[in-house]
ZADREN-608348 format. One record per residue: residue number from 1; x, y, z of N, C-alpha, C in turn; chain; residue in three letters. Coordinates in steps of 0.2 Angstrom, whole numbers. Layout:
NODE,k,nc1,nc2,nc3,cac1,cac2,cac3,cc1,cc2,cc3,c,r
NODE,NUM,X,Y,Z,X,Y,Z,X,Y,Z,A,ALA $
...
***
This chain:
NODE,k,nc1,nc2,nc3,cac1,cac2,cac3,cc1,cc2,cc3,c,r
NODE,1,-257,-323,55,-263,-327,57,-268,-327,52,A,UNK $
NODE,2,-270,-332,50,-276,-334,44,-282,-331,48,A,UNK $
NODE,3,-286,-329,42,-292,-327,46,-298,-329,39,A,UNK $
NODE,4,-303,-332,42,-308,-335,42,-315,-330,41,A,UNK $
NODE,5,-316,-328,37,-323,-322,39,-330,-326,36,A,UNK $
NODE,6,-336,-327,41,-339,-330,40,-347,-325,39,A,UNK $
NODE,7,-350,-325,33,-355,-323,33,-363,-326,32,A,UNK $
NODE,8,-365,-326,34,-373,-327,35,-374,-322,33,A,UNK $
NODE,9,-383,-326,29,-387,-325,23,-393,-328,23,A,UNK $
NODE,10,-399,-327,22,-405,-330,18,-408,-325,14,A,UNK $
NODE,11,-407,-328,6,-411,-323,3,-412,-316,1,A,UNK $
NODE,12,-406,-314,2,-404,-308,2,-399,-306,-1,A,UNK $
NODE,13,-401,-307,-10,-393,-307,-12,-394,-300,-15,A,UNK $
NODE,14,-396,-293,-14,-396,-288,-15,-391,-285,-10,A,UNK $
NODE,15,-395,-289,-3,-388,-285,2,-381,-288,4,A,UNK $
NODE,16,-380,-294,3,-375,-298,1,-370,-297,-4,A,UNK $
NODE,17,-372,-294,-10,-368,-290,-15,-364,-285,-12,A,UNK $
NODE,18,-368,-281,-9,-364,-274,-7,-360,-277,0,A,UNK $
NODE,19,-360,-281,2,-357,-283,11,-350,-287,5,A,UNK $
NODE,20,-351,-291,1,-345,-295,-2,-340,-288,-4,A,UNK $
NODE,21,-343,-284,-6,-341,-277,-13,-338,-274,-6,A,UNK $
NODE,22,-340,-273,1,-338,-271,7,-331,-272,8,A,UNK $
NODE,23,-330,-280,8,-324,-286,11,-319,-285,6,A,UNK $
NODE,24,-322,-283,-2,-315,-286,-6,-311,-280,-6,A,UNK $
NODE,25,-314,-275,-2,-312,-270,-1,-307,-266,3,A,UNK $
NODE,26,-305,-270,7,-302,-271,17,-295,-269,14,A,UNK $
NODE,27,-292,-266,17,-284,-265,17,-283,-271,20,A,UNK $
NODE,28,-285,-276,23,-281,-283,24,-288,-288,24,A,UNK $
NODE,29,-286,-289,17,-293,-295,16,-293,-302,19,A,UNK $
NODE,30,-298,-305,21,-298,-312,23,-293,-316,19,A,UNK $
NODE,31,-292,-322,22,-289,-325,20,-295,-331,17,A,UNK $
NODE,32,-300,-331,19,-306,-334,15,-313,-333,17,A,UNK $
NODE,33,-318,-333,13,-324,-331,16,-330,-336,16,A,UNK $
NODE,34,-333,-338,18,-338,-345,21,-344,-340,19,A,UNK $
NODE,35,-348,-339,14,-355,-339,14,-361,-344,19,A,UNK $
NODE,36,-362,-343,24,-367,-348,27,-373,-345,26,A,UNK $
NODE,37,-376,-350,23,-383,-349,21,-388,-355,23,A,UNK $
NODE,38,-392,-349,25,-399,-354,28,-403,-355,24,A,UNK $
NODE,39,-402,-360,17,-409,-361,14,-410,-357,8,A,UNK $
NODE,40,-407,-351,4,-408,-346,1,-407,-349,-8,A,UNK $
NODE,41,-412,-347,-13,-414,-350,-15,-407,-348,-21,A,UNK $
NODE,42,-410,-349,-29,-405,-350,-34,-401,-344,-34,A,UNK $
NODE,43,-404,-337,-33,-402,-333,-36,-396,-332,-30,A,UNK $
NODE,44,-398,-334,-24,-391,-331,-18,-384,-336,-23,A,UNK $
NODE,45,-385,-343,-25,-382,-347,-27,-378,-343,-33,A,UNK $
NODE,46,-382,-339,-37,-379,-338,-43,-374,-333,-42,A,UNK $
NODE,47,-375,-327,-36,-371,-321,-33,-367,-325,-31,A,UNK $
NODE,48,-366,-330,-28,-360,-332,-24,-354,-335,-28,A,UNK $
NODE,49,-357,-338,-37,-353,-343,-40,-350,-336,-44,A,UNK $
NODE,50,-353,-329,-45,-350,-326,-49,-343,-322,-44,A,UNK $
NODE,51,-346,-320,-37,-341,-317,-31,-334,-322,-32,A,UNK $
NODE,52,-335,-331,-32,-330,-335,-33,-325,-335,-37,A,UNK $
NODE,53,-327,-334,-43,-325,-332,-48,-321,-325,-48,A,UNK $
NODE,54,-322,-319,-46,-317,-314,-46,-315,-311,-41,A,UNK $
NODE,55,-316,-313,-33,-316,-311,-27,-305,-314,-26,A,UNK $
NODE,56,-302,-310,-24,-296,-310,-22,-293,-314,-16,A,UNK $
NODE,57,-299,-318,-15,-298,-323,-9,-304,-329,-12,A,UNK $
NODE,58,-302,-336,-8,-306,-342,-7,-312,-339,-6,A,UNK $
NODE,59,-319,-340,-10,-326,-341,-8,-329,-347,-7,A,UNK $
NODE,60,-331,-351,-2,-334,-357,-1,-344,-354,1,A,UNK $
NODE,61,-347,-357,-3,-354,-355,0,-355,-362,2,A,UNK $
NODE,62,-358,-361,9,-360,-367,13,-368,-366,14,A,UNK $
NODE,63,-370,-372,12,-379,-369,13,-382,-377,13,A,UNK $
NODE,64,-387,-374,18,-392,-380,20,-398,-381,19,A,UNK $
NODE,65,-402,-385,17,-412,-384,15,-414,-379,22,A,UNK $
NODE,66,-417,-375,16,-423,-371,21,-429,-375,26,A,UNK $
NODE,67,-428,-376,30,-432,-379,37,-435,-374,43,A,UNK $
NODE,68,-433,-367,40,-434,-361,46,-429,-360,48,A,UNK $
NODE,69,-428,-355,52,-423,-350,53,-418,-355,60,A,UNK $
NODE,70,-411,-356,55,-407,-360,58,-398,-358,58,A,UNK $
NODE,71,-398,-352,60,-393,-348,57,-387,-353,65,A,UNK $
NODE,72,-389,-356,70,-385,-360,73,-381,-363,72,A,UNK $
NODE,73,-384,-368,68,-383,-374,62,-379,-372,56,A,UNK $
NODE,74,-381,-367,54,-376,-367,46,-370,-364,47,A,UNK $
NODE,75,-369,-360,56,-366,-356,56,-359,-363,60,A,UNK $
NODE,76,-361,-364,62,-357,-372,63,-355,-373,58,A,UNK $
NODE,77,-360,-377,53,-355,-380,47,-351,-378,42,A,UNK $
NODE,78,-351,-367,42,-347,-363,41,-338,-365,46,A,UNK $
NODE,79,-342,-364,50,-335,-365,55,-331,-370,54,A,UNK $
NODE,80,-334,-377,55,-330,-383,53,-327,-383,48,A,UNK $
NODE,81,-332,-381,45,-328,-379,36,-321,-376,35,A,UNK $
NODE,82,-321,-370,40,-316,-366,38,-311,-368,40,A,UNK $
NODE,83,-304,-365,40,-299,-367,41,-294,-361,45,A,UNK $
NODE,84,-295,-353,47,-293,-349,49,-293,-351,56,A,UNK $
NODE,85,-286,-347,59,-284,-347,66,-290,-342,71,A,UNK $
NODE,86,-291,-338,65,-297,-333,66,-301,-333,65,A,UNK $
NODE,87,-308,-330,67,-315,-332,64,-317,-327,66,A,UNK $
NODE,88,-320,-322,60,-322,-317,61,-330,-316,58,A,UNK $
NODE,89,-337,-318,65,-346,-318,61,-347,-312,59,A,UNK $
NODE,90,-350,-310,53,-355,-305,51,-359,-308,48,A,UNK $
NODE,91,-364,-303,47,-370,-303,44,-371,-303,37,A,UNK $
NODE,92,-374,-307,30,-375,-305,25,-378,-298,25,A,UNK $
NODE,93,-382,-293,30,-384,-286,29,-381,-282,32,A,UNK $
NODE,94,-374,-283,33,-370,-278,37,-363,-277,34,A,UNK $
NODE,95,-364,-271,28,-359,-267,27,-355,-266,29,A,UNK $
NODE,96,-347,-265,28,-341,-264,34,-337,-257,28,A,UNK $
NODE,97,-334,-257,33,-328,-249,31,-321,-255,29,A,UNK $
NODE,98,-316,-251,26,-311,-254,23,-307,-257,27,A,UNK $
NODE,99,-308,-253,35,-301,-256,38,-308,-261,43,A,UNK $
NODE,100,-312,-265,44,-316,-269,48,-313,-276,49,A,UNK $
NODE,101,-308,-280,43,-304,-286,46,-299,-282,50,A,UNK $
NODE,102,-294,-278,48,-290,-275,52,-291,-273,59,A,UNK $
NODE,103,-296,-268,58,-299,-268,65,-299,-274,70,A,UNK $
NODE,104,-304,-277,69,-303,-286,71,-299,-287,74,A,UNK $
NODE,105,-293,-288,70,-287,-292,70,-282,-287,75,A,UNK $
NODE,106,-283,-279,77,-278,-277,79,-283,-276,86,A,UNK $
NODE,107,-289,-276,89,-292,-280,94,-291,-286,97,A,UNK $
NODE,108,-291,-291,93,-289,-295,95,-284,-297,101,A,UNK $
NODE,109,-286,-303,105,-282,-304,114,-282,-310,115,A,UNK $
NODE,110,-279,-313,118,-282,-321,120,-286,-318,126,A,UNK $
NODE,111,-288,-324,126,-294,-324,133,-301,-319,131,A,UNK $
NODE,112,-299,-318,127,-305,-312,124,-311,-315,117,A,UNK $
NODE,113,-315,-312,115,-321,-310,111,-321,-305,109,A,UNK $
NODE,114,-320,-303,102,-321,-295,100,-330,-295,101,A,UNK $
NODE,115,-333,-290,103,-343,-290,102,-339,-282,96,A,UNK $
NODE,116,-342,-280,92,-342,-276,86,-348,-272,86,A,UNK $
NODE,117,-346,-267,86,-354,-262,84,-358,-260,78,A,UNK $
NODE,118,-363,-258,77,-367,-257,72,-370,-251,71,A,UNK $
NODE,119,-372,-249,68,-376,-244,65,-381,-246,61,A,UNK $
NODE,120,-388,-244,61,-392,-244,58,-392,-238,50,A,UNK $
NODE,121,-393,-242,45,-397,-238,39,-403,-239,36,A,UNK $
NODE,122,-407,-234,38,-413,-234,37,-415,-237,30,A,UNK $
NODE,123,-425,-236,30,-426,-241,24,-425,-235,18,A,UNK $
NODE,124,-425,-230,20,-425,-227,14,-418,-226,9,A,UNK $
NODE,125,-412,-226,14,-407,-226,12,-402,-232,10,A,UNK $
NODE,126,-407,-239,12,-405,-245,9,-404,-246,3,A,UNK $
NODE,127,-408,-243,-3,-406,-244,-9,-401,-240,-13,A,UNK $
NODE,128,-398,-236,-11,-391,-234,-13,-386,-233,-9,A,UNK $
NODE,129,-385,-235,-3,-382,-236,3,-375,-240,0,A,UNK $
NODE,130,-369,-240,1,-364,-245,-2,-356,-244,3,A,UNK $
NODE,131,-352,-249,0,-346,-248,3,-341,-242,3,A,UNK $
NODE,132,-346,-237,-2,-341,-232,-2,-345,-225,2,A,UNK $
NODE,133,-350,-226,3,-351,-222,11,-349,-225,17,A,UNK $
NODE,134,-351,-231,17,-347,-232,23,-338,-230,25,A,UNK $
NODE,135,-337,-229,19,-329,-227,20,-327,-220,19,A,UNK $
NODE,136,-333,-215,18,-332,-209,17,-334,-202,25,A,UNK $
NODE,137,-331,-201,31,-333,-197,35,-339,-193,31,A,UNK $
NODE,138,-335,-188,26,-340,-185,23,-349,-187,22,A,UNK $
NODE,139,-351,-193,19,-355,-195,16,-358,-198,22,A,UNK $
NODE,140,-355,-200,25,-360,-204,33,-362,-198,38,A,UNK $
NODE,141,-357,-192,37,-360,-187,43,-368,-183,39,A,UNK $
NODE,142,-367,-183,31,-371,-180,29,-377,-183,29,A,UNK $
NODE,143,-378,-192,29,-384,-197,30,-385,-197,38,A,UNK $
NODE,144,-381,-196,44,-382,-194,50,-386,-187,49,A,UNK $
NODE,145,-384,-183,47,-387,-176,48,-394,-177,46,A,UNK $
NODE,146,-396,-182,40,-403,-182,38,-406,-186,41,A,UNK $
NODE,147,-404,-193,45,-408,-197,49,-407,-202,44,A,UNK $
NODE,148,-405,-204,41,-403,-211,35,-399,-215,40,A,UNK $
NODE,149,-395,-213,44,-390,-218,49,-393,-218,56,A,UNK $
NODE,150,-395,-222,61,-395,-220,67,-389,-225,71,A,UNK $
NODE,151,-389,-222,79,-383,-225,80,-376,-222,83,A,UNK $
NODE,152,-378,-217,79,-372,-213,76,-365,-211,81,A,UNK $
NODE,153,-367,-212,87,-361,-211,92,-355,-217,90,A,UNK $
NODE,154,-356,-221,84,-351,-225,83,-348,-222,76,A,UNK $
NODE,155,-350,-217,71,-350,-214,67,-345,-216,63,A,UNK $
NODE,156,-338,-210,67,-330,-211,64,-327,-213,68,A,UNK $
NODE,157,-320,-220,65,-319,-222,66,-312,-219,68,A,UNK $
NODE,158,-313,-220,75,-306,-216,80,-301,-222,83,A,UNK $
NODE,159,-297,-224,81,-291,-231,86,-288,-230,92,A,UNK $
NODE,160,-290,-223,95,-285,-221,100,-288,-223,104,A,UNK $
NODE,161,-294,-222,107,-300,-223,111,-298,-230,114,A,UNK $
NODE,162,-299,-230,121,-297,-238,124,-302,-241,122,A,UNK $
NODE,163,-302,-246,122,-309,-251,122,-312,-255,129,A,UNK $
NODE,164,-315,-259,130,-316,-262,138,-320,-269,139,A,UNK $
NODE,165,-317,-271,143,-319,-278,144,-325,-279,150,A,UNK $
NODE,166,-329,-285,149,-335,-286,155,-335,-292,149,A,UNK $
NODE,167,-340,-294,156,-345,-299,154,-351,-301,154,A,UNK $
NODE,168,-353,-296,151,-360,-294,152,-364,-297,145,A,UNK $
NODE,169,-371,-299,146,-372,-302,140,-378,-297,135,A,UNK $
NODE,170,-375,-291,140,-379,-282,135,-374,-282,129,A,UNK $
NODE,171,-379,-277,123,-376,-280,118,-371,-286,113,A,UNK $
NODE,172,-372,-292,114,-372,-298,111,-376,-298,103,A,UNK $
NODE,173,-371,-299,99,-374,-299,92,-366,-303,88,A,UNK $
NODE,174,-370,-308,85,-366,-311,82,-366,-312,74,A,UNK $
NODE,175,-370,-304,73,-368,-301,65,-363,-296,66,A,UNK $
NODE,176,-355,-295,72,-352,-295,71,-347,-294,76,A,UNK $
NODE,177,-344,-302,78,-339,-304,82,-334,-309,79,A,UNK $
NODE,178,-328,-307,83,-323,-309,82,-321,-315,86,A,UNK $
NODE,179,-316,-319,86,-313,-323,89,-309,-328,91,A,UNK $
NODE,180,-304,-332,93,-299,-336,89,-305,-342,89,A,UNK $
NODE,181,-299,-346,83,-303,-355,84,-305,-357,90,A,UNK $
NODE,182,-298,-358,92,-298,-364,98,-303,-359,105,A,UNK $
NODE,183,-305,-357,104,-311,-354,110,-318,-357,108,A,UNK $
NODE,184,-320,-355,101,-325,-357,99,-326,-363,98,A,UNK $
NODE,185,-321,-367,99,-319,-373,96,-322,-377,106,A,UNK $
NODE,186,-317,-374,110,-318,-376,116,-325,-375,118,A,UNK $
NODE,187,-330,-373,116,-336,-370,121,-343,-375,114,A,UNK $
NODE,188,-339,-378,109,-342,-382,105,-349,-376,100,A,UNK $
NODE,189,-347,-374,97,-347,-367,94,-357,-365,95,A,UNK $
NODE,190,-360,-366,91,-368,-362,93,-370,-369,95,A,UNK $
NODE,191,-374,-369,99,-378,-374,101,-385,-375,96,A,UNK $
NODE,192,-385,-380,93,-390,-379,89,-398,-382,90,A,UNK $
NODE,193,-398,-385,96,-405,-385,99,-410,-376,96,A,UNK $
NODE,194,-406,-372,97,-408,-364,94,-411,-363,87,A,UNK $
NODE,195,-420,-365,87,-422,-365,82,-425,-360,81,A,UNK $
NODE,196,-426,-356,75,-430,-349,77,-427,-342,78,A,UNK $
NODE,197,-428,-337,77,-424,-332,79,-424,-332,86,A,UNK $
NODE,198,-418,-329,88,-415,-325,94,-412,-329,100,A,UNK $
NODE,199,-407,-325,103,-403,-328,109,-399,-332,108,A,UNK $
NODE,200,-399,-335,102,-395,-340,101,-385,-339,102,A,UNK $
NODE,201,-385,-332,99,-379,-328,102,-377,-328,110,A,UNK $
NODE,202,-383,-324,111,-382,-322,121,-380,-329,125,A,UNK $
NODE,203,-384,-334,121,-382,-341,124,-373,-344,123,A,UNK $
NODE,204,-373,-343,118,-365,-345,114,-361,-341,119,A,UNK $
NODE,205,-361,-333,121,-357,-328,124,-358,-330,133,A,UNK $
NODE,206,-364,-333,134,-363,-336,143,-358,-341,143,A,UNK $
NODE,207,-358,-346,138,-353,-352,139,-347,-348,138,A,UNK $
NODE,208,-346,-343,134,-339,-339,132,-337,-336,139,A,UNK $
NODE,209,-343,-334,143,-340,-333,151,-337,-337,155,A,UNK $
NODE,210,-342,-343,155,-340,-349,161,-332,-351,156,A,UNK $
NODE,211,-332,-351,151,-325,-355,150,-321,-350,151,A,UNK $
NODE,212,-321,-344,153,-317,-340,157,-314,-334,150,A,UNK $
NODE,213,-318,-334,146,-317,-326,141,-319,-320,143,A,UNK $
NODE,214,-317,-314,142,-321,-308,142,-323,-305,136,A,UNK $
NODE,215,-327,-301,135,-331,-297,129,-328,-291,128,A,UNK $
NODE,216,-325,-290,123,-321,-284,123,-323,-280,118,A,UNK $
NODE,217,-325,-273,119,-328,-269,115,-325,-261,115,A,UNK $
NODE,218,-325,-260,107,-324,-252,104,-326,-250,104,A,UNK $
NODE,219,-328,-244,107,-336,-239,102,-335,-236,94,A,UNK $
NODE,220,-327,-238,93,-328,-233,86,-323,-237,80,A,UNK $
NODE,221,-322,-245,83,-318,-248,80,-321,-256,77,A,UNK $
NODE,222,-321,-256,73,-324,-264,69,-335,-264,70,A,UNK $
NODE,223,-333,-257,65,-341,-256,67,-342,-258,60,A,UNK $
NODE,224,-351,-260,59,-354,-263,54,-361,-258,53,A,UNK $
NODE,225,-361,-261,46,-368,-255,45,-374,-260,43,A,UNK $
NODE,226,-377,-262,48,-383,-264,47,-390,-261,42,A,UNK $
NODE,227,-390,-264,36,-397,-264,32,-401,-265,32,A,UNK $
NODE,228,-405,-261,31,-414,-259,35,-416,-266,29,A,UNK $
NODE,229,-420,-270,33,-423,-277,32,-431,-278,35,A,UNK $
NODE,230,-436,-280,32,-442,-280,38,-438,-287,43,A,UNK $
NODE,231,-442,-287,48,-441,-289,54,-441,-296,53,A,UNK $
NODE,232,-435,-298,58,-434,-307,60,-440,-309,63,A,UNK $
NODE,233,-442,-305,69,-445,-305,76,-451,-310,75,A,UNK $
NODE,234,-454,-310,70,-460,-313,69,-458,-322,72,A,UNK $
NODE,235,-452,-323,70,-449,-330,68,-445,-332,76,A,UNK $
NODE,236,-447,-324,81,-443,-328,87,-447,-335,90,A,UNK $
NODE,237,-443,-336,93,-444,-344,95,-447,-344,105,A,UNK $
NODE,238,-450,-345,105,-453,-344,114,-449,-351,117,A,UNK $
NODE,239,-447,-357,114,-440,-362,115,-435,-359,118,A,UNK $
NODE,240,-432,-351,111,-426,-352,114,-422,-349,119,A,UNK $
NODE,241,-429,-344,121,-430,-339,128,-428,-345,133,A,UNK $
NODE,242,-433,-350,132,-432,-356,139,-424,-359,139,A,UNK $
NODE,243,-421,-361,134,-415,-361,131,-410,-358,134,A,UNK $
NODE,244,-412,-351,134,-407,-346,135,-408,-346,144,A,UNK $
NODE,245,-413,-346,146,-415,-346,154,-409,-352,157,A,UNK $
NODE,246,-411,-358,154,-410,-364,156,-399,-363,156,A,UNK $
NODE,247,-399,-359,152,-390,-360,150,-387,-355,157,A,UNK $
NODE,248,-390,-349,157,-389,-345,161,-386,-348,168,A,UNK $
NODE,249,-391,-354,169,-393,-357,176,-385,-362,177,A,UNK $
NODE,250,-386,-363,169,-380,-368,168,-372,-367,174,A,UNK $
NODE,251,-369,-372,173,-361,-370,175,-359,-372,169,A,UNK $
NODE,252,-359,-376,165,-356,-379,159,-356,-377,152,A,UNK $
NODE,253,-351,-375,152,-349,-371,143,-349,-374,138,A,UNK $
NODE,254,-347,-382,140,-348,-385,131,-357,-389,131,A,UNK $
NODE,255,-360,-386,126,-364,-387,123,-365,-395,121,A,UNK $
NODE,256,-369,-398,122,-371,-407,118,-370,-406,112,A,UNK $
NODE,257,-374,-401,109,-379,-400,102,-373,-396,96,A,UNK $
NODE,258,-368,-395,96,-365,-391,94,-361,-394,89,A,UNK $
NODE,259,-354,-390,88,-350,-391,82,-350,-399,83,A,UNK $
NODE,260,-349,-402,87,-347,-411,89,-353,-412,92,A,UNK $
NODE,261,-356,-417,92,-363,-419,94,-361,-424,101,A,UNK $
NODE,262,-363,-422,106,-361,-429,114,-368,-430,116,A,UNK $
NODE,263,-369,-437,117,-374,-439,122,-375,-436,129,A,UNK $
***
């Protein structure tokens, strides 16, 4: 099964280096990776043409003029782009452990959604934070003991543990989910009416309901380490609340606004 791992980005090519340095990293590397970028200016460009150049797999950076925060949109154009049976979202500031494609891919189900968990790293531990603490029990328990990780009941990486399905739209986050094409493809992938931060996922995950998926979640498997950034929040959108309202109410899963555009 090809797999498709799509990253999102603005401006942030400090923590996009160490997320790329993450990936090339995987006991089972993508099969190609989509930088979807919102508008981020030369230098995310220059990080991306030099990862092309020596990354072990296809790098396509896909990016669009900056208009404001339009992670729906680019996040489509990522998708349509790619070419994998799989599609696996993360976040340009979310660090992953070595086995995080693998993980993915051995949750993986039809009729399902991987939702992925996260860890927070604080601001103070952001600037030497990298791929090889996340991959070391030792070094994560030590940054846990100090308060540098919160989170932490996602810590170490245990496989045995069942996982569990709902459809519930607690915890939705689409800096790190999984799931085949033809799902996303059915439910016409982010609706891009979603200008502005937030919801824009919860809303994507109610249509993954009505078309009849579940959410399927690990406590300690295809977890990601989220990089202390100041806040989106500024940029939420009071739209996309109504948006999300309006969809809730909805019975219909495929979107107008989406990967294909309908009257």
């Amino acid at each position: 099964m090809n797999v498709s791992l799509i990253i999102t980005t603005y401006n942030n090519p400090a923590a996009l280096k160490k997320v790329v340095e993450s990936v090339v990293d995987q006991t089972r590397l993508p099969d190609e990776v989509l930088i979807a970028d919102d508008g981020s200016d030369a230098n995310t460009g220059s990080l991306v043409k030099v990862v092309s150049e020596t990354a072990p797999f296809p790098v396509l950076h896909v990016w669009q003029e900056n208009k404001g925060f339009r992670a729906a949109r680019i996040r489509n154009e990522a998708i349509r782009r790619s070419k994998g049976d799989y599609i696996i979202l993360l976040d340009g500031d979310c660090v992953v452990n070595r086995h995080f494609i693998s993980d993915h891919l051995s949750l993986a189900e039809r009729n399902c959604f991987i939702q992925g968990k996260r860890m927070h790293v604080t601001r103070a531990a952001v600037t030497f934070f990298n791929h090889r603490h996340a991959n070391s029990p030792l070094k994560l328990l030590n940054l846990a003991l100090t308060g540098a990780i919160s989170n932490i009941h996602h810590l170490i990486r245990i496989t045995r543990c069942p996982s569990f399905k709902n459809r519930k739209l607690k915890g939705i986050k689409s800096c790190n989910m999984s799931l085949f094409r033809q799902d996303i493809v059915a439910v016409n992938g982010f609706n891009e009416d979603f200008v502005g931060w937030g919801n824009e996922d919860s809303e994507m995950a109610s249509r993954f309901f009505r078309y009849g998926l579940f959410k399927k979640v690990h406590q300690f498997m295809a977890v990601c380490f989220h990089l202390w950034h100041p806040s989106n929040k500024n940029m939420t959108s009071g739209n996309n609340k109504q948006l999300l309202s309006k969809a809730l109410a909805s019975k219909e899963f495929f979107c107008k606004n989406g990967l294909v555009k309908k009257n």
